[in-house]
C-alpha positions as CSV (number, residue, x, y, z in Angstrom):
1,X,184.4,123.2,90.2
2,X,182.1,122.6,87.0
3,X,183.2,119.6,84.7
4,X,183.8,122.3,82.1
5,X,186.2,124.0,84.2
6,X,188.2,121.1,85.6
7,X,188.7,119.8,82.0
8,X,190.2,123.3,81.1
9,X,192.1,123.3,84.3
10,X,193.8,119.7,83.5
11,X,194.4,121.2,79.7
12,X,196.1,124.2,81.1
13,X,198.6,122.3,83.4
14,X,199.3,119.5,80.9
15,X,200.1,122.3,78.2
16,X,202.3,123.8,80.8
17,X,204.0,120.4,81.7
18,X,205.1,120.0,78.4
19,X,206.7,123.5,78.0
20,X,208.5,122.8,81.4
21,X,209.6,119.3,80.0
22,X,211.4,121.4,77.2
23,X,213.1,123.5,79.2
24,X,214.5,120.5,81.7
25,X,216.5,119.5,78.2
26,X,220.2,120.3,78.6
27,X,220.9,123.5,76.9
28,X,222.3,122.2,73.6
29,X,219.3,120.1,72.6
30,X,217.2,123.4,73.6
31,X,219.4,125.2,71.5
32,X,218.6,123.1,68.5
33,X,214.6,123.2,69.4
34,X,215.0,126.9,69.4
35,X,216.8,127.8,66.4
36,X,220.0,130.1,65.8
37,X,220.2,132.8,68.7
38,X,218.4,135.6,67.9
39,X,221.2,138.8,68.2
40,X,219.3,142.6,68.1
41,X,220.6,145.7,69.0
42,X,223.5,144.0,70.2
43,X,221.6,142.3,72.8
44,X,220.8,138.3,72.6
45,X,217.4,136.8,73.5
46,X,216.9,134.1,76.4
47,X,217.2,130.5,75.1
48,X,214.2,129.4,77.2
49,X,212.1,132.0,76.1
50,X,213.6,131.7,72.4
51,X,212.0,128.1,73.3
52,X,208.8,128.8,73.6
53,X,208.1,131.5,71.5
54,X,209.1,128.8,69.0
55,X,206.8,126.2,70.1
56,X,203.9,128.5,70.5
57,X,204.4,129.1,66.9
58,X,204.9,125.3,66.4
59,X,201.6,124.9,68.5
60,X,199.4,126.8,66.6
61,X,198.9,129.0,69.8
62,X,195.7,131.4,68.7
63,X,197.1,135.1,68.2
64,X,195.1,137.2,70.7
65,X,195.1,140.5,68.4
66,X,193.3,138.4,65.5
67,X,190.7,137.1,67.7
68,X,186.9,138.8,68.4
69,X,188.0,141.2,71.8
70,X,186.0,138.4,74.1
71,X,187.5,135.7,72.6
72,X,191.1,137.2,72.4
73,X,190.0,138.1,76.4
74,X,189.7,134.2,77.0
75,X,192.8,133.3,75.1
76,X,195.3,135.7,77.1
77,X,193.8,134.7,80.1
78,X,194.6,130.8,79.4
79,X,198.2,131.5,78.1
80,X,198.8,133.7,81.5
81,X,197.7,130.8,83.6
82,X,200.2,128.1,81.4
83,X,202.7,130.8,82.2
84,X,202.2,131.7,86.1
85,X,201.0,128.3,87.4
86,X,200.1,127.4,90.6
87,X,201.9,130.0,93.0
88,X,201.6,129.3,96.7
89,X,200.3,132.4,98.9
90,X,198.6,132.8,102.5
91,X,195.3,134.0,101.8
92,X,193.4,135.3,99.1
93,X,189.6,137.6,99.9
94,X,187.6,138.7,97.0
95,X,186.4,142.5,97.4
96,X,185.2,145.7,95.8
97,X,187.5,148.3,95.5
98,X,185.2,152.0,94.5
99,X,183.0,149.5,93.2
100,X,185.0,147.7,91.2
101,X,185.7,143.9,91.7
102,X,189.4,143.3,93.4
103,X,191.6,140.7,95.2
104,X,193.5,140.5,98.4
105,X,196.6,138.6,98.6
106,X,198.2,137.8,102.3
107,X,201.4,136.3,102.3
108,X,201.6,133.5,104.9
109,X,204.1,135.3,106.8
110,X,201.4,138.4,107.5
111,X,198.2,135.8,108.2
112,X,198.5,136.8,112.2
113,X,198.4,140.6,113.1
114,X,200.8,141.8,115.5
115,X,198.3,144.9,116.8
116,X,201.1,147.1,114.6
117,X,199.9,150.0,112.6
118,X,199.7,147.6,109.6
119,X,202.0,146.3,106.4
120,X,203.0,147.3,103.2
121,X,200.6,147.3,100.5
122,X,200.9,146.8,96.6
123,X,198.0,148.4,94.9
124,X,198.6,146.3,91.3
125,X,197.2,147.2,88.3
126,X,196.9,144.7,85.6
127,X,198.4,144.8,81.7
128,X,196.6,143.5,79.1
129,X,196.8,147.1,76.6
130,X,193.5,148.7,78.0
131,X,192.0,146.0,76.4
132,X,192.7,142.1,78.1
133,X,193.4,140.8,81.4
134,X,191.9,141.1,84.6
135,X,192.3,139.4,88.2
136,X,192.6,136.2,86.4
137,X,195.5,136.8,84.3
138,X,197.8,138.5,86.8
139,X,197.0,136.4,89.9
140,X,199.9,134.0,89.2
141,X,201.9,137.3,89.4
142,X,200.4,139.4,92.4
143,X,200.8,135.6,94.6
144,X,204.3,135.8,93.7
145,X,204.8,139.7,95.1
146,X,203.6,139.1,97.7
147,X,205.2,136.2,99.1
148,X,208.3,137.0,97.6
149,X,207.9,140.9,98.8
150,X,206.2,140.2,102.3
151,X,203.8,142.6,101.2
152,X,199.9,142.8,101.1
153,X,198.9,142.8,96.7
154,X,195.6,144.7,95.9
155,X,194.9,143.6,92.7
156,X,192.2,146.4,91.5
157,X,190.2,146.1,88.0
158,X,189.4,148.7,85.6
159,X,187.1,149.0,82.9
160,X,188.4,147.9,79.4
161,X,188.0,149.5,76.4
162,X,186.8,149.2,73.4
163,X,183.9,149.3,75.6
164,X,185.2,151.9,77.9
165,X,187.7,153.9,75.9
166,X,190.3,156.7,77.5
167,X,189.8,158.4,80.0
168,X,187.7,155.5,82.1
169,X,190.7,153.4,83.0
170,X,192.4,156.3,84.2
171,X,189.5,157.5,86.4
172,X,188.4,153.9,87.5
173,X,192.1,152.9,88.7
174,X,192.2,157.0,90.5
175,X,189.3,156.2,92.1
176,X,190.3,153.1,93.4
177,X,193.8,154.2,95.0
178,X,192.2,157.3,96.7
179,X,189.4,154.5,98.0
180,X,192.5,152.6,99.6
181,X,193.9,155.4,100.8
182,X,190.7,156.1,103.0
183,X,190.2,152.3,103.8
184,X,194.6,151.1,104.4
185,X,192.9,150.2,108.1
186,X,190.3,147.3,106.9
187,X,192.6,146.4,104.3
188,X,195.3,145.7,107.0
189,X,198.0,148.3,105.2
190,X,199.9,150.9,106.7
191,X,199.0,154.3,104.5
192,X,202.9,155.4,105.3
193,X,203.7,152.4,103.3
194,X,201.6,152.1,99.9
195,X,203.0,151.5,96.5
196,X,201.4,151.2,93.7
197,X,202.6,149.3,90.6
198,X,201.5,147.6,87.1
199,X,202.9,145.9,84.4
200,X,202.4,146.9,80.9
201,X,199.6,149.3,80.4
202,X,199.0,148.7,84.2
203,X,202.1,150.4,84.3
204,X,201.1,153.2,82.6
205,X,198.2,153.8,85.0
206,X,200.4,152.8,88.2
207,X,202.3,156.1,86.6
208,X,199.5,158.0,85.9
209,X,198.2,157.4,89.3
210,X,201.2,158.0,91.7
211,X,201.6,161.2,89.6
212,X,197.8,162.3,90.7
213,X,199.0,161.0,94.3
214,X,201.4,163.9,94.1
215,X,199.7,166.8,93.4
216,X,196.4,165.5,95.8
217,X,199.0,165.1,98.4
218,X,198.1,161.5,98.7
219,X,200.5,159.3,100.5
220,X,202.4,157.4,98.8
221,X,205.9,155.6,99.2
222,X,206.8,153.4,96.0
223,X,205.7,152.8,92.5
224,X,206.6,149.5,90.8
225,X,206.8,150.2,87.0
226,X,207.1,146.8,84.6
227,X,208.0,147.5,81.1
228,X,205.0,150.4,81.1
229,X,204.3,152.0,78.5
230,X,204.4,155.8,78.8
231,X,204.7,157.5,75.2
232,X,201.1,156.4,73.3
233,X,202.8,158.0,70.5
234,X,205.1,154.9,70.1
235,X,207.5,156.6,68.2
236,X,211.0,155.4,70.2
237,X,213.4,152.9,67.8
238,X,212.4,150.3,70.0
239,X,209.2,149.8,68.5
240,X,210.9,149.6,65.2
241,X,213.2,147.3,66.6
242,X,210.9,144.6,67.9
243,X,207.4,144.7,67.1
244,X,207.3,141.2,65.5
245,X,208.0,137.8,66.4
246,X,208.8,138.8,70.2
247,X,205.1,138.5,71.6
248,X,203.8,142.4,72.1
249,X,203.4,143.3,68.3
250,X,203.3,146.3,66.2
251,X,199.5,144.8,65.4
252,X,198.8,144.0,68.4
253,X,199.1,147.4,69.9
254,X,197.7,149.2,66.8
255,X,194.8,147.3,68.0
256,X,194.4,148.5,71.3
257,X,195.6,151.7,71.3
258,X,192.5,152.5,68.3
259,X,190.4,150.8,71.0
260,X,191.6,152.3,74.2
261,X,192.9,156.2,72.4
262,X,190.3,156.3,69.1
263,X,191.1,160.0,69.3
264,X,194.7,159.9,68.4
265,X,194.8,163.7,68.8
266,X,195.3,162.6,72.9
267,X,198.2,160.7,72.4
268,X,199.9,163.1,74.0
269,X,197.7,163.8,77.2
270,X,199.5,163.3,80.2
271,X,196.7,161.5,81.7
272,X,197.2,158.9,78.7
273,X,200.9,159.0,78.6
274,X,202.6,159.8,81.5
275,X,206.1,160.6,79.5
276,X,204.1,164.6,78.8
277,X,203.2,165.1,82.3
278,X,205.2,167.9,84.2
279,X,206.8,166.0,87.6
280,X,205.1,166.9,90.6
281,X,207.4,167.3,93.8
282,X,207.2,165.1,96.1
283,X,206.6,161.9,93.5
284,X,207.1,159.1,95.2
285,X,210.5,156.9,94.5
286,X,210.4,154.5,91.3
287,X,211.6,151.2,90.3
288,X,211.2,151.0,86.2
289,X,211.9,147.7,84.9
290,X,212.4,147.2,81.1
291,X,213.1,144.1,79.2
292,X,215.8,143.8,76.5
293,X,213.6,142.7,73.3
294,X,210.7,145.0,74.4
295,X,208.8,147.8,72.0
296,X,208.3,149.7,74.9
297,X,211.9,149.5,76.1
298,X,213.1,152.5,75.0
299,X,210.4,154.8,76.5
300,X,210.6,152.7,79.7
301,X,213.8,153.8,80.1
302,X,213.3,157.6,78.8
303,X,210.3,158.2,81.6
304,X,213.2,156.6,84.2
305,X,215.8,158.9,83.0
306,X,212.9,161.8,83.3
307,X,211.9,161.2,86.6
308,X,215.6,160.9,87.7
309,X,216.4,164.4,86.3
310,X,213.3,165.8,87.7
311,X,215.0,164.7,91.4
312,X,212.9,161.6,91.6
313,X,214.6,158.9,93.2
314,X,214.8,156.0,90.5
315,X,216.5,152.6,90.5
316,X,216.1,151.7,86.1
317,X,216.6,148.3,85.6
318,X,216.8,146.1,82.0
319,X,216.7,142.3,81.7
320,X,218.8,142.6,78.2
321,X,218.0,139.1,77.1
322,X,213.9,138.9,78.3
323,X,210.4,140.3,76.4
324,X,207.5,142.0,77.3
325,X,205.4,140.1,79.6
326,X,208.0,138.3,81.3
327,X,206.4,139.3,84.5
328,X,203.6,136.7,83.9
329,X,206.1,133.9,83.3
330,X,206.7,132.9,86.7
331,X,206.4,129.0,85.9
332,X,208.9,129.3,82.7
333,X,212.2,130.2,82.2
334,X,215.2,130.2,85.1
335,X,215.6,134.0,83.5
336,X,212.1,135.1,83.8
337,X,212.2,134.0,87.5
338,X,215.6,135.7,88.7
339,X,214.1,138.9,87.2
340,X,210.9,138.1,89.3
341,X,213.0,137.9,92.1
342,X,215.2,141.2,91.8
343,X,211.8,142.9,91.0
344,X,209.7,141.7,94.5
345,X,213.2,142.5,96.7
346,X,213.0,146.0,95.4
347,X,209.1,146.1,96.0
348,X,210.4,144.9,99.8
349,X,213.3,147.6,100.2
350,X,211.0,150.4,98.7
351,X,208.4,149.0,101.2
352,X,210.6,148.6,103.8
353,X,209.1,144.8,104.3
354,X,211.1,141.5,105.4
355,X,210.4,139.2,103.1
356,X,208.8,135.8,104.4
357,X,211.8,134.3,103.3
358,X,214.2,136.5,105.3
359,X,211.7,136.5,108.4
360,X,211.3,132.5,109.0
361,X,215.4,132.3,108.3
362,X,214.8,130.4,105.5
């Protein structure tokens, strides 16, 4: 590793040492670190996360949406590593995906082969608003699914706008789930057992895409939904509610929606937000998490409610006191990581997968 690099590494884990050191403290000195408990909507915010969305303030943390796009790109890369750390896993093999860079993430407990018709496969698809993230930023999370899961993680890139704007995300991340539904046998996955799932905007095109498996009549057993967003329009009280001082921000996604939708005429487009699109049969079951103090919250749990009366089987599930982004918090907050926990052991009953865990009887 360049001297460059290892000097960021060693910033990154020290920064992430100290946030852990704050929230080792017993609860009441937390409590006075953090300030009052923030009550909205009747719900009340985490203490740890309370924590350190106050001492990113008190840090001076950079604000991603007031950064240039490759600079902001950078930042929200660093702060998802502080957040994930260093997440153990069994193997991980760098490929192209429909010609797109992509990762391959083997838990420990699926290294050997058993000669079976293969396992369960995530095909993950990263958040960052159309605009941010990449392999980088998730990686903390797609180690954790699939140890936690037993499952194989395909983490699959897309391109980004304001370079790329709507529809080359969708197309790109279409693209890549029919490629790995004509390649499950080198990738080790069974295609009777393929989910697809996303956090964030990754949500949205994890929805987008196991709608298009539908009507193709490509298989497809599971779609893992994280806070997605689904309604471009934005118009649920949730946004009202919580677009400031919780991390996503009304400014924030005024930013990348003009990037990623300049022609707000195609809010609407059910290719762009899933919430319009008529419900193929045969959609494939869904888990829809949503967190409590999330702007997309409310249309989270709208497209849930949708697909249930459509006939879709849906498990809707809301971490009342958590934010957006949560999911990339794996290394902060005992709340963060119990939701992190529910989520992968219904990615492993959707999957029908024996988590690692489980399997060694541990």
């Amino acid at each position: 590793m360049p001297a460059p690099a290892r000097l960021d590494e060693l910033a990154v884990t020290l920064r992430r040492s100290a946030v852990q050191g704050l929230l080792r403290l017993p609860e009441p000195a937390r409590r006075r670190l953090a300030g009052p408990p923030v009550t909205i909507d009747g719900l009340t915010l985490d203490l740890d996360t309370q924590l350190v969305l106050r001492a990113q303030v008190l840090a001076r943390e950079p604000v991603v949406e007031r950064l240039p796009v490759p600079q902001g790109r950078r930042v929200l890369t660093a702060q998802a590593r502080l957040a994930g750390g260093v997440q153990p896993i069994g193997e991980v093999q760098s490929c192209r995906v429909a010609g797109r860079a992509a990762r391959l993430y083997v838990p420990r407990g699926r290294l050997v082969r058993d000669g079976s018709a293969g396992d369960p496969l995530l095909v993950f698809l990263h958040g960052g608003g159309f605009v941010y993230g990449g392999l980088d930023s998730h990686d903390a999370l797609c180690r954790f699914l699939a140890e936690r899961a037993g499952v194989r993680v395909l983490s699959v890139t897309y391109r980004l706008a304001p370079e790329h704007p709507f529809p080359a995300a969708y197309e790109d991340v279409l693209a890549a789930y029919r490629w790995v539904c004509a390649n499950a046998g080198w990738l080790g996955a069974d295609p009777s057992r393929l989910a697809v799932g996303g956090d964030s905007a990754g949500g949205n095109l994890a929805a987008v895409t196991a709608l298009a498996a539908a009507r193709e009549g490509l298989p497809l057993a599971y779609q893992l939904l994280i806070y997605p967003a689904t309604d471009l329009t934005r118009s649920a009280r949730s946004h009202r509610l919580f677009g400031d001082g919780l991390y996503l921000t009304t400014q924030f996604m005024d930013r990348v929606e003009a990037a990623y939708l300049p022609d707000a005429s195609r809010q609407t487009d059910p290719a762009a937000s899933p919430a319009y699109a008529d419900v193929p049969a045969d959609l494939a079951p869904a888990y829809v998490a949503t967190a409590g103090f999330d702007p997309l919250r409310d249309e989270g749990e709208a497209y849930a409610r949708a697909l249930a009366d459509a006939g879709v089987p849906v498990t809707a599930r809301r971490f009342d006191g958590l934010i957006h982004g949560f999911a990339n918090w794996v290394a902060l907050g005992a709340a963060n990581r119990a939701a992190l926990d529910e989520i992968a052991a219904a990615l492993a009953t959707g999957l029908g997968a024996v988590p690692d865990a489980v399997r060694e009887g541990t």
